[in-house]
C-alpha positions as CSV (number, residue, x, y, z in Angstrom):
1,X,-44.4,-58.5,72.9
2,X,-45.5,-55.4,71.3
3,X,-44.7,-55.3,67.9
4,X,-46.2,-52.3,66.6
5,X,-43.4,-49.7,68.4
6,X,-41.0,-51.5,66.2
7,X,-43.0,-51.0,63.0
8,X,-43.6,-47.2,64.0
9,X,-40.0,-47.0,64.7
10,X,-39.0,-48.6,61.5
11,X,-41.7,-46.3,59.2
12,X,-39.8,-43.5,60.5
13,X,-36.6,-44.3,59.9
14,X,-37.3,-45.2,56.2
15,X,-39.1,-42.1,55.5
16,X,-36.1,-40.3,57.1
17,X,-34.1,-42.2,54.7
18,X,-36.3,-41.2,51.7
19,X,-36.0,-37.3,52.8
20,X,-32.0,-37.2,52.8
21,X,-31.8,-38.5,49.3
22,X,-34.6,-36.5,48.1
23,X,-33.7,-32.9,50.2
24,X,-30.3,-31.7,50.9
25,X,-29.3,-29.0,53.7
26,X,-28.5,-25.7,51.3
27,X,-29.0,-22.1,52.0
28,X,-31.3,-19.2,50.5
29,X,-28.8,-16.4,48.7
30,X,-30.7,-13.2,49.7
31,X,-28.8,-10.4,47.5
32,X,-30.2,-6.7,48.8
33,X,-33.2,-8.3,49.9
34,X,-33.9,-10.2,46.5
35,X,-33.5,-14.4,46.5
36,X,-31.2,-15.2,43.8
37,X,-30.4,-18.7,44.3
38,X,-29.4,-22.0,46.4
39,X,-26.3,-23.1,47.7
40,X,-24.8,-26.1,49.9
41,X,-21.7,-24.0,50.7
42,X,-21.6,-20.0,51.3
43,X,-18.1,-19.8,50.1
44,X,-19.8,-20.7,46.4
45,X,-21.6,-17.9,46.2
46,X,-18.5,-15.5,47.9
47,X,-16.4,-16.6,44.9
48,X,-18.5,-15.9,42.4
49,X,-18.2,-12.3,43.7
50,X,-14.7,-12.7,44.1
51,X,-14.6,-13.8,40.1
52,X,-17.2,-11.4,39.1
53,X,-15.2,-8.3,40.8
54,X,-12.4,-9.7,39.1
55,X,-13.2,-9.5,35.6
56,X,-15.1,-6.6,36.6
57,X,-11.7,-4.7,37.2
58,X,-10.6,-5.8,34.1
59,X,-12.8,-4.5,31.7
60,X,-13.0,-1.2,33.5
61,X,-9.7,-0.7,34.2
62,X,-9.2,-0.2,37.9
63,X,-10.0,-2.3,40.8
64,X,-14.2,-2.8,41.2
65,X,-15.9,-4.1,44.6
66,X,-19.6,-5.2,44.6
67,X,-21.3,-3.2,46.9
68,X,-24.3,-5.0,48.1
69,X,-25.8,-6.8,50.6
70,X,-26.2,-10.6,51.3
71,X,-27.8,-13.0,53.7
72,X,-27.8,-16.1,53.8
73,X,-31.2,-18.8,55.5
74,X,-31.0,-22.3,56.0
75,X,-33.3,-24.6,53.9
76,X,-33.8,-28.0,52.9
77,X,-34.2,-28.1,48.9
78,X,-34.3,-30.7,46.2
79,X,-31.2,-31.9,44.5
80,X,-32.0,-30.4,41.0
81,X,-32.4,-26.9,43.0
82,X,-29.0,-25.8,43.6
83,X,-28.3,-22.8,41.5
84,X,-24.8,-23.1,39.5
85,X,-22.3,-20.5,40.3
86,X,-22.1,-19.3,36.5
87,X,-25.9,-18.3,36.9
88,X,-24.7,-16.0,40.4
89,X,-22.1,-14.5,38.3
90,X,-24.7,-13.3,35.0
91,X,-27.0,-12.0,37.7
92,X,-24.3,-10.2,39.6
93,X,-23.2,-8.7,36.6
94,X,-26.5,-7.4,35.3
95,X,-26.5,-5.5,38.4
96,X,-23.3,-3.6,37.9
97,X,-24.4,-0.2,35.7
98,X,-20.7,0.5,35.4
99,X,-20.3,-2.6,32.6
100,X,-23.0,-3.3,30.2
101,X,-22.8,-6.8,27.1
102,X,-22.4,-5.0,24.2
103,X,-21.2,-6.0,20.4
104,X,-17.4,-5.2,20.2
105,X,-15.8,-4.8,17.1
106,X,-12.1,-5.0,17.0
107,X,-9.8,-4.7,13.9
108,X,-6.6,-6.8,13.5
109,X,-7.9,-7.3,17.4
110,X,-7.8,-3.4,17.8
111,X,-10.4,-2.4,20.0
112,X,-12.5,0.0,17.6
113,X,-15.8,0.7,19.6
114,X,-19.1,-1.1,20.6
115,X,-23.0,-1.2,20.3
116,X,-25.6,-2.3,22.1
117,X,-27.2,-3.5,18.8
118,X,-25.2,-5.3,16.2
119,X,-27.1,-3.9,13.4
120,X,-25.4,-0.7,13.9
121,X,-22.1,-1.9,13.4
122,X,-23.2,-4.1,10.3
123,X,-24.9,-1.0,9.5
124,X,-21.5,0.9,9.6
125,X,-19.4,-1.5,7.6
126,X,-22.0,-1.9,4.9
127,X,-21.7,1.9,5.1
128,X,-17.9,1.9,4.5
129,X,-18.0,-0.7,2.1
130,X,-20.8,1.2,0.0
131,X,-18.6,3.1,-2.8
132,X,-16.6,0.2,-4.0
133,X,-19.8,-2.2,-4.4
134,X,-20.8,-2.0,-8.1
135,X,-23.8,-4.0,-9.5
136,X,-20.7,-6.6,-11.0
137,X,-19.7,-6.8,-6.8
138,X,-19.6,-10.7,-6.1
139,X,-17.7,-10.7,-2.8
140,X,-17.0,-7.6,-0.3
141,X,-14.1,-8.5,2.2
142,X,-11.3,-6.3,4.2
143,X,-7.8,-6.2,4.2
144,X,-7.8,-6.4,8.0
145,X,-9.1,-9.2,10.2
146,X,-12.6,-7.7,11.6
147,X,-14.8,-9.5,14.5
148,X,-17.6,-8.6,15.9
149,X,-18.2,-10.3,19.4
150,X,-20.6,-10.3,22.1
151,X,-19.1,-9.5,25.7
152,X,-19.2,-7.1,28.7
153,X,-17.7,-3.6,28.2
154,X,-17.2,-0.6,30.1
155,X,-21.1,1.1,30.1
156,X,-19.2,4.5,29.0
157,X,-17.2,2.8,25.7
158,X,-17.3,4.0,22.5
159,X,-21.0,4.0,20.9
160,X,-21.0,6.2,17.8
161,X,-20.9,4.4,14.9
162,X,-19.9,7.7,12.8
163,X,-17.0,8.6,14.9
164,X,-15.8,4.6,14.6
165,X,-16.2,5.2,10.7
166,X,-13.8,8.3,10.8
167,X,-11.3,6.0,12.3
168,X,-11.7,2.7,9.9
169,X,-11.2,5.5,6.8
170,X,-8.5,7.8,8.3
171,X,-5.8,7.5,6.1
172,X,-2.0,5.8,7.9
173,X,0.9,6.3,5.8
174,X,1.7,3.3,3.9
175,X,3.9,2.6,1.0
176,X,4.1,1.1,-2.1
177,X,6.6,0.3,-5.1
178,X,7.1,2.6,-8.3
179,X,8.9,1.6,-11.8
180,X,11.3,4.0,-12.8
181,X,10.3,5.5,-16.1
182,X,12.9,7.4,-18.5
183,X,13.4,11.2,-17.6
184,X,12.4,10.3,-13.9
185,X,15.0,11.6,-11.1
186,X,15.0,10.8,-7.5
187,X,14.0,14.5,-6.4
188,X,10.8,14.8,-8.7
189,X,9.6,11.6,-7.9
190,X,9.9,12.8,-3.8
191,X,8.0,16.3,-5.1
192,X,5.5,14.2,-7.3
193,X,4.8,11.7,-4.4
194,X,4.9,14.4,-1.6
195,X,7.7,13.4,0.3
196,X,11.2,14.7,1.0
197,X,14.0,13.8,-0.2
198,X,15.1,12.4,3.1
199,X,12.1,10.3,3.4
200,X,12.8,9.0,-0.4
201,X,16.5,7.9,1.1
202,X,15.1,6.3,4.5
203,X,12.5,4.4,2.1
204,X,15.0,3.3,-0.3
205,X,18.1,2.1,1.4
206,X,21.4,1.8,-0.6
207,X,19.7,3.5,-3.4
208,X,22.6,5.9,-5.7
209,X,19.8,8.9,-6.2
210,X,22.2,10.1,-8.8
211,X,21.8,6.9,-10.7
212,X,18.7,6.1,-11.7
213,X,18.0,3.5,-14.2
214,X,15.0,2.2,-16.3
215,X,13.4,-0.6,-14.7
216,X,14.4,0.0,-12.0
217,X,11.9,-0.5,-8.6
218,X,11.5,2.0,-6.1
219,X,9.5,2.4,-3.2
220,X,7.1,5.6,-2.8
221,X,5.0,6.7,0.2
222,X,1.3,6.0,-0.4
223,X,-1.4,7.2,2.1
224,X,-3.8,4.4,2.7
225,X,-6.8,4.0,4.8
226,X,-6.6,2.3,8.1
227,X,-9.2,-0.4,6.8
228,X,-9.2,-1.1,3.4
229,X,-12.2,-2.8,1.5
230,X,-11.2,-5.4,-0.8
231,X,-13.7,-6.6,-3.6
232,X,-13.9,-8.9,-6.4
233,X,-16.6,-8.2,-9.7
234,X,-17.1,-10.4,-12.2
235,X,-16.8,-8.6,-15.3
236,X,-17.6,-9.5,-18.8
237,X,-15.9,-7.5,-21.8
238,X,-14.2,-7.1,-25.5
239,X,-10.5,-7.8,-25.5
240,X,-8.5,-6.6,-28.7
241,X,-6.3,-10.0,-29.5
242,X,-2.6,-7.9,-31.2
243,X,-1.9,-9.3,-34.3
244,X,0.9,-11.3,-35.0
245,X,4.6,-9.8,-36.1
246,X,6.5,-11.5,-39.3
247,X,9.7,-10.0,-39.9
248,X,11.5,-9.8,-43.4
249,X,14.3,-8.7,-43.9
250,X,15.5,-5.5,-46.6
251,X,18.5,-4.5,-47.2
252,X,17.8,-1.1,-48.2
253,X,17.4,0.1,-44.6
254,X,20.0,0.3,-41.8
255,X,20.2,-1.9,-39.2
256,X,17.8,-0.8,-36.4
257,X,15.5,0.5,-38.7
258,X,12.0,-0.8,-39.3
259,X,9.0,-0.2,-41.5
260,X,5.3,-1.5,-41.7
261,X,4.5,-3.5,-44.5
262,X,1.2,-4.8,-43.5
263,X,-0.5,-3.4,-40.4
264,X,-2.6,-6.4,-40.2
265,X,-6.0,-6.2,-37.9
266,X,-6.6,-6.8,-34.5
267,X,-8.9,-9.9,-33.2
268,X,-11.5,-10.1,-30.6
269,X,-12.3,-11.9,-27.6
270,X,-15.4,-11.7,-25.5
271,X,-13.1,-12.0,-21.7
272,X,-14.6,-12.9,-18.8
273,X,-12.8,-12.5,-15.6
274,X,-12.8,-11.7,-11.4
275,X,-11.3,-8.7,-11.1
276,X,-9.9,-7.6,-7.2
277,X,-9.8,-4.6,-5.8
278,X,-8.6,-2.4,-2.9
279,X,-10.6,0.5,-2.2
280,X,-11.7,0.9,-5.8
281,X,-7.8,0.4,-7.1
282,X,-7.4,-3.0,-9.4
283,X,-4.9,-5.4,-7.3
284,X,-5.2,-8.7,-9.7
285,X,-7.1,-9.6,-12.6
286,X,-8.3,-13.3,-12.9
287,X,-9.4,-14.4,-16.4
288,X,-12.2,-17.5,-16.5
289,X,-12.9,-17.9,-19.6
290,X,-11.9,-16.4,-23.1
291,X,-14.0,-16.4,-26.7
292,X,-12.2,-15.8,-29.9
293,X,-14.9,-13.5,-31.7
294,X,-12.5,-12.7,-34.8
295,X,-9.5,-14.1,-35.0
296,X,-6.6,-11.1,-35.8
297,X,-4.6,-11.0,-39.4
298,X,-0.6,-11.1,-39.4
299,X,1.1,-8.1,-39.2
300,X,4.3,-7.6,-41.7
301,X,7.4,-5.7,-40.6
302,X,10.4,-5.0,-42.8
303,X,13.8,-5.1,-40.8
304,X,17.0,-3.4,-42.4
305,X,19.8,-5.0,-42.2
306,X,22.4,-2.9,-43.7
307,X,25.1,-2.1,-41.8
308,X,24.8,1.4,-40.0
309,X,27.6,4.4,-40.5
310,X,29.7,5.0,-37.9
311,X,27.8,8.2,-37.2
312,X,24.4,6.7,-36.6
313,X,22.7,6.5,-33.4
314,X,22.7,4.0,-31.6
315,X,19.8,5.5,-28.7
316,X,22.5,4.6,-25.6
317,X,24.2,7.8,-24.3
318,X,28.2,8.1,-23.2
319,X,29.1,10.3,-20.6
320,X,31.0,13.1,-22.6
321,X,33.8,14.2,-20.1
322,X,35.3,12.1,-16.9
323,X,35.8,14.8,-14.1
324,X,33.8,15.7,-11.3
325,X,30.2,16.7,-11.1
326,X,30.1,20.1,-9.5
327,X,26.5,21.4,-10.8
328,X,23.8,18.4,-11.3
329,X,20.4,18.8,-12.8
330,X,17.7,21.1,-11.5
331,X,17.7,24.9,-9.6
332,X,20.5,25.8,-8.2
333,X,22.0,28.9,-6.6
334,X,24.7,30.5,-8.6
335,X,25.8,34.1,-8.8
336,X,23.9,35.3,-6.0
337,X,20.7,34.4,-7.7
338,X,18.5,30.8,-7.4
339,X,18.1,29.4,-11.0
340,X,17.3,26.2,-12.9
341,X,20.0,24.5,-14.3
342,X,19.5,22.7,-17.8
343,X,22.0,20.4,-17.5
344,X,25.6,18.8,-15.9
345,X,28.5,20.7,-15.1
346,X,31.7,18.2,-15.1
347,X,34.5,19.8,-14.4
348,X,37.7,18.8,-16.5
349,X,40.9,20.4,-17.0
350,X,41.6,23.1,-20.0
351,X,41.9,21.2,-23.6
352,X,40.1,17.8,-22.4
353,X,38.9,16.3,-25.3
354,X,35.2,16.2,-25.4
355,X,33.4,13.3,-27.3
356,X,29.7,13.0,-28.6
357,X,27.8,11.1,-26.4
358,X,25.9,9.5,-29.4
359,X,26.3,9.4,-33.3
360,X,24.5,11.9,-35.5
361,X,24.5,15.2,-37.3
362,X,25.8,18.7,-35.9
363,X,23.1,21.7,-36.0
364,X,24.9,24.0,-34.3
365,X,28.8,25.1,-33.6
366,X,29.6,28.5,-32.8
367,X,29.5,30.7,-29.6
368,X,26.1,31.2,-27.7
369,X,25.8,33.7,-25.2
370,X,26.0,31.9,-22.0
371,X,26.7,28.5,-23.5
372,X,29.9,30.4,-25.0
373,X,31.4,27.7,-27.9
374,X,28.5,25.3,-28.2
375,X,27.7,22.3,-30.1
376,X,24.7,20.7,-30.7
377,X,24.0,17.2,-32.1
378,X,20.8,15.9,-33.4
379,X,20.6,12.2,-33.0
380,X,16.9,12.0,-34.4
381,X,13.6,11.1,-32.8
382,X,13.2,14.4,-31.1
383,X,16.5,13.9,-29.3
384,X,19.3,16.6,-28.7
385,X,22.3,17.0,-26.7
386,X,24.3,20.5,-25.8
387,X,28.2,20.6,-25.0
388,X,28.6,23.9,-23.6
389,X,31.6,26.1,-22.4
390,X,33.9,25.0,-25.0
391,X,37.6,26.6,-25.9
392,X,37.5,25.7,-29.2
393,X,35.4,23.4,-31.4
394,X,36.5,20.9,-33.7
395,X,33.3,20.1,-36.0
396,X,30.8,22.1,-37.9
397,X,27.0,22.3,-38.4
398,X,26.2,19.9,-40.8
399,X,29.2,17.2,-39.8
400,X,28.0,13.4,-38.8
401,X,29.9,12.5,-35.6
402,X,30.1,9.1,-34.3
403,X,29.5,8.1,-30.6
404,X,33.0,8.7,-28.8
405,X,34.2,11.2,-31.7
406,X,36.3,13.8,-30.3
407,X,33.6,17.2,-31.1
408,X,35.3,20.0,-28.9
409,X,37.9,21.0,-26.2
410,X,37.1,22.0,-22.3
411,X,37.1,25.4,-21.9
412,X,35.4,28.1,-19.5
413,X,34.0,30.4,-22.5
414,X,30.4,32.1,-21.8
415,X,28.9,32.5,-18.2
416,X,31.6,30.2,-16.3
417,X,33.8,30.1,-13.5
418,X,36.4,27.4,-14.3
419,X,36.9,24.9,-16.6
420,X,34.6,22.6,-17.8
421,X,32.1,20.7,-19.8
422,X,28.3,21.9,-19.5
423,X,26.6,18.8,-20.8
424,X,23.0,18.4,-21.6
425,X,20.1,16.1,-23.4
426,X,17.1,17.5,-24.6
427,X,13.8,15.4,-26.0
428,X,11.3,17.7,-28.0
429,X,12.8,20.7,-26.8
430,X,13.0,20.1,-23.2
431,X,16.0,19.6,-21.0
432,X,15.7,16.2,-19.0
433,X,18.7,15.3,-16.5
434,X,21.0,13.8,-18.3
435,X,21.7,11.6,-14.9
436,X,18.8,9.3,-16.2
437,X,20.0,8.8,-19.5
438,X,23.9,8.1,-19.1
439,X,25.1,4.8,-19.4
């Protein structure tokens, strides 16, 4: 027998055996003449196009196809050679001039431009951030949610970092809330703030414009940055510590009324605290830590506690007449001419009795030009008020009234067209609507 046959036989088939688990059929990926990889199945390569088309479309916005040529060559290659699909799909993309990786930066995940080199757009914010960063500056943040990411991007996007910083500080309208203060009406604040008097209305919902009180919270248009910088210093300073009050009582003074005795002196405190802000604008104050430095002395008051006249003030105003409002506050077209109005017109029929809308003494009661029969009360502290237009008058300059006394009757005496009680307050000389001040 011939045995070697057999053992040639045999060699062959183990080597053969030792080749198919070393090397695997595959094929050589020839994009526009350039190898780019290995596969066992064409169709891996032909959906990597398919995927990279695909997201191609979506970042520029219309439907992309590869153009390019591919070939394909049988081979036998090791195991470890076949080339993942993700590593067809980065090389496919590098090829497309249309898209480009870039840095994105997105607000609130608002596309706002891109760069090809992130320290541009670091560059940028730093840039925006700059004014509001004092030496005291321990943390710099913003108001929106900003990213920065790295992905693919149409090659024509957005680039210039100057134009992308116009947009971050081009002011939005925003609002915000305003106390009302004394004297305040609902049209000045809309003229102080820059709005109209619609937009006040739209802004404030259920709002009586006519009746304003102290206290009271409205809300204001406020123009505001489309990214806001928010920062927090860590500031050290003096604090004045108020003295304080003891109250004794004297008898010699009217209830209401007050005096210093002892004006006592403030204290100090060496205050440190983090202080936030929004673009430069305090938003809270944190205190860490507070040191006495001088501890402040009482402050004495003496509180009278006689009982008041009937004709003292008491600081609240009545309305003087109940009728109807027919000329409010403010200019006003009358007689063919436009013209500011001082005051209230209420109308009231002839003879209604008109009452002082607060205790004190009468300067004035007589006829006045266009006021015809006027009376004026002085109710201290720089405070006056004006009943115009009377038909007769019933007190005389000099005379303490008392809130509710009757001071006049309705008439249409001076410039008037009808009947009724021209009604105003004045503080230091100037007219303030009287709207504000009415309880």
């Amino acid at each position: 027998m011939a045995p070697l046959p057999f053992l040639a036989l045999t060699a062959v088939i183990g080597i053969a055996a030792v080749v198919g688990t070393m090397y695997t059929p595959a094929y050589v990926v020839t994009v526009d003449g350039v190898d780019v990889g290995l596969v066992r199945d064409q169709s891996v390569f032909r959906q990597a196009v398919e995927r990279v088309e695909e997201r191609a479309s979506d970042i520029l916005g219309y439907d992309y196809h590869l153009a390019h040529e591919v070939s394909y060559e049988m081979a036998l290659t090791g195991q470890d050679q076949i080339t993942p699909a993700a590593e067809f799909e980065t090389y496919l993309f590098d090829q497309i001039g249309e898209v480009m990786k870039s840095y994105v930066l997105t607000v609130d995940g608002q596309f706002v431009g891109a760069a090809t080199d992130r320290a541009a757009l670091d560059g940028m914010l730093e840039q925006l951030a700059a004014p509001y960063v004092t030496e005291n500056t321990v943390s710099v943040s913003y108001t929106k949610n900003v990213h920065i990411t790295r992905e693919y991007t149409p090659s024509d996007v957005q680039q210039d970092t100057a134009a992308m910083l116009a947009m971050l500080t081009e002011n939005t309208n925003g609002q915000t809330t305003y106390e009302v203060q004394k004297g305040d009406t609902f049209m000045a604040l809309a003229f102080d703030n820059d709005m109209t008097m619609a937009e006040m209305e739209e802004l404030n919902p259920g709002i009586d414009i006519n009746k304003l009180y102290i206290g009271q919270i409205l809300n204001i248009k406020e123009e505001i940055p489309f990214l806001g910088v928010q920062t927090v210093d860590s500031l050290t300073y003096h604090e004045e510590i108020a003295c304080e009050v003891r109250e004794v009582e004297d008898d010699s003074m009217y209830q209401g009324e007050s005096k210093v005795l002892d004006a006592g002196i403030p204290g100090e405190a060496l205050v440190t605290a983090d202080v936030t802000y929004v673009n430069g604008v305090e938003k809270e104050r944190n205190v860490t830590s507070t040191t006495v430095l001088r501890e402040a002395t009482e402050k004495v008051i003496a509180v009278g506690t006689k009982e008041r006249p009937t004709w003292y003030p008491t600081g609240n105003y009545i309305w003087p007449v109940y009728g109807r409002i027919t000329s409010r506050f403010g200019y006003r077209s009358i007689f063919g001419s436009y013209s500011y109005h001082s005051g209230l017109d209420i109308a009231v029929p002839y003879g209604t009795s008109v009452k002082a809308s607060d205790g004190g003494t009468v300067t004035f009661a007589g006829y006045k030009g266009s006021y015809g029969y006027l009376v004026i009360i002085n109710h201290g502290n720089g405070e006056q008020t004006y009943y115009g237009h009377n038909s007769s008058l019933l007190v005389s300059a000099g005379d303490k009234v008392y809130q509710g006394q009757t001071i006049a009757k309705a008439g249409s005496t001076g410039r008037s067209t009808g009947s009724h009680c021209h009604f105003e307050i004045r503080i230091n000389g100037t007219a303030v609507n009287p709207a504000a001040y009415l309880n």
